[in-house]
Gaussian input, Z-matrix of N, CA and C with variables (Angstrom, degrees):
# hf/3-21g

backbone

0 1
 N
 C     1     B1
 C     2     B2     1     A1
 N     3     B3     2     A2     1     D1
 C     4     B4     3     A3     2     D2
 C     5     B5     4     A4     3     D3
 N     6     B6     5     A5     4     D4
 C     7     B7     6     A6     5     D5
 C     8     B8     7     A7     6     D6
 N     9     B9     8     A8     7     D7
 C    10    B10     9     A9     8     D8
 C    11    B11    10    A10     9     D9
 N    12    B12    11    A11    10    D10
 C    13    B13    12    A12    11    D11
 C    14    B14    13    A13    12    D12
 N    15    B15    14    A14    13    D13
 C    16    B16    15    A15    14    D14
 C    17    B17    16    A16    15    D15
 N    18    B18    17    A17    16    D16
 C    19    B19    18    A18    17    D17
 C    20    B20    19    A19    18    D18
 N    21    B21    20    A20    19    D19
 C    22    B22    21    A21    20    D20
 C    23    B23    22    A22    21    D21
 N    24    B24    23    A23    22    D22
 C    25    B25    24    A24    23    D23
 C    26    B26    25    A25    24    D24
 N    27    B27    26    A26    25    D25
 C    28    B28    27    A27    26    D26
 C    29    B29    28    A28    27    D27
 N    30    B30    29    A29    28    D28
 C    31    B31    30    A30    29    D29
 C    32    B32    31    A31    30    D30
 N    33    B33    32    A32    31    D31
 C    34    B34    33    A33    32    D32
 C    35    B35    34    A34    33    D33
 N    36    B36    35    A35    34    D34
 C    37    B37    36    A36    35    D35
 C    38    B38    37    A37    36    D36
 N    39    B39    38    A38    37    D37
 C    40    B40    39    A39    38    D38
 C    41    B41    40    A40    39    D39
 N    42    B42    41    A41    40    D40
 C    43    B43    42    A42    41    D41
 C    44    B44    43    A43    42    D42
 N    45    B45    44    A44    43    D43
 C    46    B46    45    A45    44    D44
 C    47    B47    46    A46    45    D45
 N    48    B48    47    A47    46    D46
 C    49    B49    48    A48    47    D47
 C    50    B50    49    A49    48    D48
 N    51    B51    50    A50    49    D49
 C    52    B52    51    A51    50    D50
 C    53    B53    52    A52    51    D51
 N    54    B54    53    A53    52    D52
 C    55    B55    54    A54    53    D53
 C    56    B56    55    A55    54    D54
 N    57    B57    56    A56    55    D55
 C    58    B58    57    A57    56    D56
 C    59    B59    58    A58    57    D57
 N    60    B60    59    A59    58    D58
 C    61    B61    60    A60    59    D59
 C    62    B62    61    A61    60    D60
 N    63    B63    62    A62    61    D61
 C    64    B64    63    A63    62    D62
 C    65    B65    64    A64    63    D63
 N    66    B66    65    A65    64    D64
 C    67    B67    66    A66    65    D65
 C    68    B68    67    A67    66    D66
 N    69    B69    68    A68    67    D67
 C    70    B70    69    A69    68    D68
 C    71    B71    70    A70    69    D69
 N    72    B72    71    A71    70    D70
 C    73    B73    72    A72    71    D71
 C    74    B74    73    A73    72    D72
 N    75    B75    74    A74    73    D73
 C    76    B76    75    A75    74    D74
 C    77    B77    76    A76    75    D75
 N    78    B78    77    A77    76    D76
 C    79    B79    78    A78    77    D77
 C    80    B80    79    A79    78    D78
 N    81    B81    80    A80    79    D79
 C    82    B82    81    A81    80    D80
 C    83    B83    82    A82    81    D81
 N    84    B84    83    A83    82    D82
 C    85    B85    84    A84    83    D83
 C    86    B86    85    A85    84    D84
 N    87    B87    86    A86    85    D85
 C    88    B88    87    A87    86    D86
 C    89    B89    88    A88    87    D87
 N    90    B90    89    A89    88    D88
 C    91    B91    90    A90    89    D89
 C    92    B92    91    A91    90    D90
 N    93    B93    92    A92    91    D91
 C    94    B94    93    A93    92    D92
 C    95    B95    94    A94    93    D93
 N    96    B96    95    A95    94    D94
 C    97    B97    96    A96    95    D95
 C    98    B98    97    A97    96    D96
 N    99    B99    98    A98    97    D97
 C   100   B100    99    A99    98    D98
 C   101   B101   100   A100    99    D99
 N   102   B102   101   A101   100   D100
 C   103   B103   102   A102   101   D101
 C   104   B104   103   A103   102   D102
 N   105   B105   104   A104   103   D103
 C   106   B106   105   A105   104   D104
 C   107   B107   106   A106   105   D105
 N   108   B108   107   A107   106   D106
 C   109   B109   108   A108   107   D107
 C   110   B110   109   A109   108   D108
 N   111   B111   110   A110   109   D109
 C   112   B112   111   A111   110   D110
 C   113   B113   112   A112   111   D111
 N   114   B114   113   A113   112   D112
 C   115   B115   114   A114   113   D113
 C   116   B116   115   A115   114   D114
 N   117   B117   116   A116   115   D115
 C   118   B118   117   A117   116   D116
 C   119   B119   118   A118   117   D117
 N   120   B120   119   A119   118   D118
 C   121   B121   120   A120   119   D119
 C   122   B122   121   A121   120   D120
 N   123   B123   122   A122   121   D121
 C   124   B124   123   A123   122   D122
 C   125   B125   124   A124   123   D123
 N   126   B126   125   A125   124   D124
 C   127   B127   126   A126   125   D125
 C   128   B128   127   A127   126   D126
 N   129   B129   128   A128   127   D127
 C   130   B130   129   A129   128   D128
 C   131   B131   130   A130   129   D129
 N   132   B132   131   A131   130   D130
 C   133   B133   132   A132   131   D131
 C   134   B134   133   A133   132   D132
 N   135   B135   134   A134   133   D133
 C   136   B136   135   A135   134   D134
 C   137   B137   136   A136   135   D135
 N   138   B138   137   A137   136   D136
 C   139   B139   138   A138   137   D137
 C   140   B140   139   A139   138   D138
 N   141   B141   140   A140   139   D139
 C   142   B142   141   A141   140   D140
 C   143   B143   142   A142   141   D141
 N   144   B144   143   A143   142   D142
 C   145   B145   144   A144   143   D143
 C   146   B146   145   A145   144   D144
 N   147   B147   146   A146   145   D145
 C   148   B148   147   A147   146   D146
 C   149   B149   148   A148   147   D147
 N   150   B150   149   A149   148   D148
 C   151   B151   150   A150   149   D149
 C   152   B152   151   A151   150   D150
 N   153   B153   152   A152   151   D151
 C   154   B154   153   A153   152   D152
 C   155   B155   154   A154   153   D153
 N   156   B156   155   A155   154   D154
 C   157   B157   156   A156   155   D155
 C   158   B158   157   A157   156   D156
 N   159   B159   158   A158   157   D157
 C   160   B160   159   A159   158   D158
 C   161   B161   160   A160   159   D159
 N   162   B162   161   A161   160   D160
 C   163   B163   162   A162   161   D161
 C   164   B164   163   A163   162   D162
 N   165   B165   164   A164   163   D163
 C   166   B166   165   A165   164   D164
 C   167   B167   166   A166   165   D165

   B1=1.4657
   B2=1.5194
   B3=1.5290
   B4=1.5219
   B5=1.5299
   B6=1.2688
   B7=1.5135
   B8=1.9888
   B9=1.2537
   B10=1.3802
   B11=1.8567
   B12=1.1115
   B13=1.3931
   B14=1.6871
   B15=1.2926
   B16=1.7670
   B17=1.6066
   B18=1.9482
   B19=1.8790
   B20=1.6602
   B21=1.3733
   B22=1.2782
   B23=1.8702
   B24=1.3997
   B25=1.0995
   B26=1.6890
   B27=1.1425
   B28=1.2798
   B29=1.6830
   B30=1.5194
   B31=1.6690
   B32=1.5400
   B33=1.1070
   B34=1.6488
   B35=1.4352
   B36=0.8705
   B37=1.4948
   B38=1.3900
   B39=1.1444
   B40=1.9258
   B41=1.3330
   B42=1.3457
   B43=1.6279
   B44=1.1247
   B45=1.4129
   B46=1.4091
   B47=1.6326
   B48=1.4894
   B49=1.4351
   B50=1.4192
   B51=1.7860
   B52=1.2463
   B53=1.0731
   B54=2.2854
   B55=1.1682
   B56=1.1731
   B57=1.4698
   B58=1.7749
   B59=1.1962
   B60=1.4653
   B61=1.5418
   B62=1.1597
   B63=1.4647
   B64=1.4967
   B65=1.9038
   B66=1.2094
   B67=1.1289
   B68=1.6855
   B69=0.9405
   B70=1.4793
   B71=1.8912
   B72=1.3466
   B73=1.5391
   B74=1.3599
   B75=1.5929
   B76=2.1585
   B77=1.1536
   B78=1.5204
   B79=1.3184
   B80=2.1380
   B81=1.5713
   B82=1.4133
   B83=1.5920
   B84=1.3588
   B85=1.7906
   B86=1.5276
   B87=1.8074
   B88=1.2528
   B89=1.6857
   B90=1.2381
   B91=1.3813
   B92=1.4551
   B93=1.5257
   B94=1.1182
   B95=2.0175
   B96=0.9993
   B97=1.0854
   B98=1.5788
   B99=1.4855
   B100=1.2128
   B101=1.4300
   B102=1.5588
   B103=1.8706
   B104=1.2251
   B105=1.3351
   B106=1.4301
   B107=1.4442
   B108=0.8800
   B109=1.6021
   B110=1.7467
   B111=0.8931
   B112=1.2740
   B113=1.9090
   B114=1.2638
   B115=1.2748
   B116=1.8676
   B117=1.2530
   B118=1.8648
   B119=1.3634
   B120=1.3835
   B121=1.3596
   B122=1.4874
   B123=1.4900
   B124=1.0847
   B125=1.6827
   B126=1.6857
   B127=1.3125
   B128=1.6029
   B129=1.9136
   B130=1.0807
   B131=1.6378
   B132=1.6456
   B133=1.1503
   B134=1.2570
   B135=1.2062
   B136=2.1301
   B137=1.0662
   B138=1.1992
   B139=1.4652
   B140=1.6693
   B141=1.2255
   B142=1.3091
   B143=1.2604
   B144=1.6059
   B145=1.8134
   B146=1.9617
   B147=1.2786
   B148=1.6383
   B149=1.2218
   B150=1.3726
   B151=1.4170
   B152=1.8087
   B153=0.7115
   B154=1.8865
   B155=1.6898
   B156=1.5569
   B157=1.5302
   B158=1.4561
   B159=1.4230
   B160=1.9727
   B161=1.2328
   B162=1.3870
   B163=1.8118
   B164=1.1279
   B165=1.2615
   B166=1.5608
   B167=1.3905
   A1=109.41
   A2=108.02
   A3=106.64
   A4=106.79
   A5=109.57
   A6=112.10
   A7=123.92
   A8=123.46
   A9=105.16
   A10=112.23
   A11=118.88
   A12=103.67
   A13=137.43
   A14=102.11
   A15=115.08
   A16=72.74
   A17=92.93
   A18=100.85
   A19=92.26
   A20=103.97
   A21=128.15
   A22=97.30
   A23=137.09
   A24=129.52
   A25=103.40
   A26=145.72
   A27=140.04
   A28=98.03
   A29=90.50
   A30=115.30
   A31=97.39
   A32=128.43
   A33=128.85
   A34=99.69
   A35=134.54
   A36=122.60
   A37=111.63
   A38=111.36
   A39=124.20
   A40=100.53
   A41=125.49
   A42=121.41
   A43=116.28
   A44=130.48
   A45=119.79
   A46=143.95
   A47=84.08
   A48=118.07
   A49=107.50
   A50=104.58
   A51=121.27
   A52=164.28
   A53=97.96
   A54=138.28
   A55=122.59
   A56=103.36
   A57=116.96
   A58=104.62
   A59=144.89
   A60=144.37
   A61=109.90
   A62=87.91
   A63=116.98
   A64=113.05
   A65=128.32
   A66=135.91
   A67=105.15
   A68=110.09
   A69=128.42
   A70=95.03
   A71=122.53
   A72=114.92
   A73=91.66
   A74=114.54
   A75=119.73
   A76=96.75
   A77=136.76
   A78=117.57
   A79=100.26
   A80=98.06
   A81=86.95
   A82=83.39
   A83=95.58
   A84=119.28
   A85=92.34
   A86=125.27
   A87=104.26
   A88=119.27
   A89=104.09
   A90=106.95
   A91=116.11
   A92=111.79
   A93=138.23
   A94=112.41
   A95=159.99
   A96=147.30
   A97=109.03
   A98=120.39
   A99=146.96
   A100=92.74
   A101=108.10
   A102=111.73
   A103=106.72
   A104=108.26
   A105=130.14
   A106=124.90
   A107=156.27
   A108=149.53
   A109=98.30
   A110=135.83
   A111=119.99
   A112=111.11
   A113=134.34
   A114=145.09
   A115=92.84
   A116=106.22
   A117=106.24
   A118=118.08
   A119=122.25
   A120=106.43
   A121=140.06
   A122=136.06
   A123=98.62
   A124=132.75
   A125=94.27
   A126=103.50
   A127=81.97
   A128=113.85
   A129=105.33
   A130=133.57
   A131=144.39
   A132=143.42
   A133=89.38
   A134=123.64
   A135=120.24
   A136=84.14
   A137=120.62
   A138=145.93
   A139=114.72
   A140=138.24
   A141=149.88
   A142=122.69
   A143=115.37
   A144=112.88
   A145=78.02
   A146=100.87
   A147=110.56
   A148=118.58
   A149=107.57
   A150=115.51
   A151=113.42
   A152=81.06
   A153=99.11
   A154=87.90
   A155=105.93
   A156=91.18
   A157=120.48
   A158=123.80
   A159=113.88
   A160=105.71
   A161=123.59
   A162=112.73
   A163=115.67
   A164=128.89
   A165=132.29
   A166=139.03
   D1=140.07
   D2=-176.21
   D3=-78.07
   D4=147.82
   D5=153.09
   D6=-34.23
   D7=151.89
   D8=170.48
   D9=-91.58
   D10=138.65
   D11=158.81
   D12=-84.56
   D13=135.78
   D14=-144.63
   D15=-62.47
   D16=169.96
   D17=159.46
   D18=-85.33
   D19=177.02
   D20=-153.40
   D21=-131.71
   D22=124.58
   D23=173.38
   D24=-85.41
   D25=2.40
   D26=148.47
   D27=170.71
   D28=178.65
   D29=-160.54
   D30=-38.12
   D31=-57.67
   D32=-161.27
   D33=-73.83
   D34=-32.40
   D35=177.15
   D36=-68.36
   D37=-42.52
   D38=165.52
   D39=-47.12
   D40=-87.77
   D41=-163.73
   D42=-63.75
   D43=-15.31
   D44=136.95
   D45=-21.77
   D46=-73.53
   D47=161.08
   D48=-21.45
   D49=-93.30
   D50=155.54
   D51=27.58
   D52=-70.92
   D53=164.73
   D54=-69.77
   D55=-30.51
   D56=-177.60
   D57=-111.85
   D58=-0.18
   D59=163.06
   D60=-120.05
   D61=145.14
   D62=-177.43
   D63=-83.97
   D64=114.50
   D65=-157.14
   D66=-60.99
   D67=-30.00
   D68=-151.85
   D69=-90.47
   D70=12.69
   D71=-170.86
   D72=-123.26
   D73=2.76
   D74=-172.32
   D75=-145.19
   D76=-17.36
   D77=-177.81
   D78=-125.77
   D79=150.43
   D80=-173.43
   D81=-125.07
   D82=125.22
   D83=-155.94
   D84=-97.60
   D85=-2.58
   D86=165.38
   D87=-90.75
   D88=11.76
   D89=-174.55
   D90=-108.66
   D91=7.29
   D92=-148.61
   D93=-70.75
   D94=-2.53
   D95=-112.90
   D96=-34.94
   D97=169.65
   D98=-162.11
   D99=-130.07
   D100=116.07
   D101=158.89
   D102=-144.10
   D103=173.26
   D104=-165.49
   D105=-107.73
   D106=46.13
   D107=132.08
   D108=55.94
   D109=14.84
   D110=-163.45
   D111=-45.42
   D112=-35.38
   D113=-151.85
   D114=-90.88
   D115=-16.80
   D116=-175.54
   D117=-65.01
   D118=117.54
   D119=161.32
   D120=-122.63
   D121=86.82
   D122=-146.96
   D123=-55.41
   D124=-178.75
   D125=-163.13
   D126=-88.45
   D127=143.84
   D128=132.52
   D129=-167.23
   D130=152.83
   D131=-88.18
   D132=-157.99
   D133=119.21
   D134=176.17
   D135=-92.05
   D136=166.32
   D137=-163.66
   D138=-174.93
   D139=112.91
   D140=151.77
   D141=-59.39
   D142=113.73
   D143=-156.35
   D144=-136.09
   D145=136.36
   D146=159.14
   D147=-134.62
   D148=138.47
   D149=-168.05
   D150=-137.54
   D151=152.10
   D152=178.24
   D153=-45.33
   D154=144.01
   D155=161.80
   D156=-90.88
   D157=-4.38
   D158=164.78
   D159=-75.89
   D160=6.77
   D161=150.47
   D162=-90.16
   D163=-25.17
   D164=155.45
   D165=-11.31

C-alpha cells in the first residue's frame, strides 16, 4: 500500500515535499497511463550571442 499524500498549504510547501520524497513510496507508476501532448509545441526564439573565441 502506498503512502497517502499530505495536503499541501501552497506550491512551496509541495516542492519541498517533493525535494525530500521519493515519488515512488505514494505513487504506483505501474498504474500509470502514458499520453501524448499532441497540441504542444515548443516555444522557440533565435537569438544572436557573440563570444570571445577561448569560450568556444
Amino acid at each position: 500500500m502506498s503512502k497517502r499524500i499530505p495536503k499541501f498549504k501552497n506550491e512551496n510547501e509541495e516542492r519541498e515535499f517533493w525535494a525530500a520524497h521519493d515519488s515512488t513510496d505514494y505513487i504506483d507508476w505501474n498504474q500509470a497511463e502514458r499520453i501524448t501532448l499532441s497540441k504542444l509545441k515548443p516555444s522557440v526564439k533565435k537569438i544572436s550571442l557573440r563570444l570571445p573565441e577561448s569560450m568556444l
